[in-house]
N, C-alpha and C positions, 0 to 999 in steps of 0.2 A: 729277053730280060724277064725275070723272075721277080715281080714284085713283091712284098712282104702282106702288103694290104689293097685296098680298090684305089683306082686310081680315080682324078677327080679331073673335072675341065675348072679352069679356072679364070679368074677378071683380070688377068697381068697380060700386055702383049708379049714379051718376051717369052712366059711361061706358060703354054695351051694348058698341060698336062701334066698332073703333079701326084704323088701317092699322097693317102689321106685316109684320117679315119672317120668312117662311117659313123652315121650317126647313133649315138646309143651306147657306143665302145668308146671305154674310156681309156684304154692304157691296149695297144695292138700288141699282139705277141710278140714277146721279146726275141729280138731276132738274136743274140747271143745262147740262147739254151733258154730254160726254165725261169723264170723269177725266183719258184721254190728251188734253188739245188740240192736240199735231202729228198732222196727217191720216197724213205718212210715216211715223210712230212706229209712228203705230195700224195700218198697211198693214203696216209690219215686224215685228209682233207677232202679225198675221194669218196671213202666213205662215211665221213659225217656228212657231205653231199645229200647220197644217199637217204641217213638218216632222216637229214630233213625235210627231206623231200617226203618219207613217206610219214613224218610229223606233219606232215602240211598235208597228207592226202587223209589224214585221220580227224583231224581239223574241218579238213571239211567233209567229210562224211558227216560228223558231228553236227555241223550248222546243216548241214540239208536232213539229219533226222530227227530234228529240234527247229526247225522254221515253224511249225506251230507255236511251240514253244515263244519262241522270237517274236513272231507276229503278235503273240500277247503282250507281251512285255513290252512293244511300240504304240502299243492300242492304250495299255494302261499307264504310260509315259505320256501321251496323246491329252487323255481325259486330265491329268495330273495337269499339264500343259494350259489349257481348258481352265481349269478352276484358278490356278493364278493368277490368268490374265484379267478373270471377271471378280475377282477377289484379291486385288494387289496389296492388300492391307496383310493376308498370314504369310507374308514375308519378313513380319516384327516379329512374328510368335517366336521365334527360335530363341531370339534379343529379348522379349519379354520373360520367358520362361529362366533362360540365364542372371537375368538379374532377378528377375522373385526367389531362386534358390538362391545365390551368394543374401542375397539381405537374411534368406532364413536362417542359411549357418550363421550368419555375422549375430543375430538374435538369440543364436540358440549360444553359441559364444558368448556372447555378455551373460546372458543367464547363467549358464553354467560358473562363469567365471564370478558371478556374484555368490552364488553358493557352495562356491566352494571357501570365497573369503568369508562365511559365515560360522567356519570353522576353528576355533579356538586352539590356537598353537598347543598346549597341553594336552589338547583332548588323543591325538595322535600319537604313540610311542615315533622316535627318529631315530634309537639306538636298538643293538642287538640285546638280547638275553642271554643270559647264563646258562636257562637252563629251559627245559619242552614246557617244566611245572610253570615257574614262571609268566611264560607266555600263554600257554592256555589254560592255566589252572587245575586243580585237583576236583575235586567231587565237592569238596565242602568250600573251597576259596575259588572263586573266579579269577582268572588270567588277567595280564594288563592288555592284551588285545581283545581280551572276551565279555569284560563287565560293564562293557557301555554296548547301547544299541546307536546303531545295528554292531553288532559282534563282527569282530574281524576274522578271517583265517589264520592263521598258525601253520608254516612251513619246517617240516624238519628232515633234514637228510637221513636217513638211517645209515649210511655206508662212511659218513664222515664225524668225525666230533670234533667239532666246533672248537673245544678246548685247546686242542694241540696248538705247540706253538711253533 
């Protein structure tokens, strides 16, 4: 008899002797054929095998030409380690820093937001112009975005007129 996998001694009187899988194996070869039934499946899974296997052997070339490297970066994790434990208070500093900037935007928000209501509804055009003269003025008459300080900009398309309706 032609077992499929190892055979095992076993705790049953009845049964001494029983097939069984070894430890480590989780699924014993299918005694019907393949698990994969495409031959190409099984070819493409042979060699991404492959693949990463010699992903893994580049891998580790990698960490054994770089363990200096490594051994730093544990030594300087080490000292990092080291200063926390004798210093357990700059564990705030992250929480402190976080809230002193949100309070600075919140401050600079109210400021801002108070100076910009310091702005007199008139003082800003809200509609278009008719015309370039208009908005930025001529040589002798200043524009209505031009003749208060600070002076505004004046955007004009050249390729469109505004007129068209």
């Amino acid at each position: 008899y032609k077992a499929n996998t190892i055979w095992c001694f076993t705790t049953s009187p009845e049964v001494r002797w029983q097939e069984c899988s070894p430890l480590g194996v989780i699924l014993p070869e299918c005694s019907g054929g393949h698990a994969i039934p495409d031959a190409e499946v099984r070819q493409l899974l042979h060699i991404l095998a492959y693949v990463f296997w010699v992903l893994a052997a580049i891998y580790l070339i990698l960490v054994l030409c770089l363990v200096d490297r490594i051994r730093l970066a544990v030594a300087v994790n080490k000292v990092g380690a080291v200063f926390v434990s004798h210093t357990p208070g700059i564990i705030l500093l992250p929480a402190i820093q976080a809230v002193v900037g949100i309070a600075w935007c919140a401050v600079w928000v109210i400021f801002a937001a108070f100076l910009l209501s310091q702005v007199p509804d008139e003082y800003t055009p809200r509609t278009g112009f008719a015309t370039y003269a208009e908005a930025y003025g001529t040589e002798t008459v200043p524009g209505k975005c031009t003749a208060r300080w600070p002076a505004g900009t004046v955007y004009r398309e050249e390729d469109k007129d505004l007129c068209d309706t």
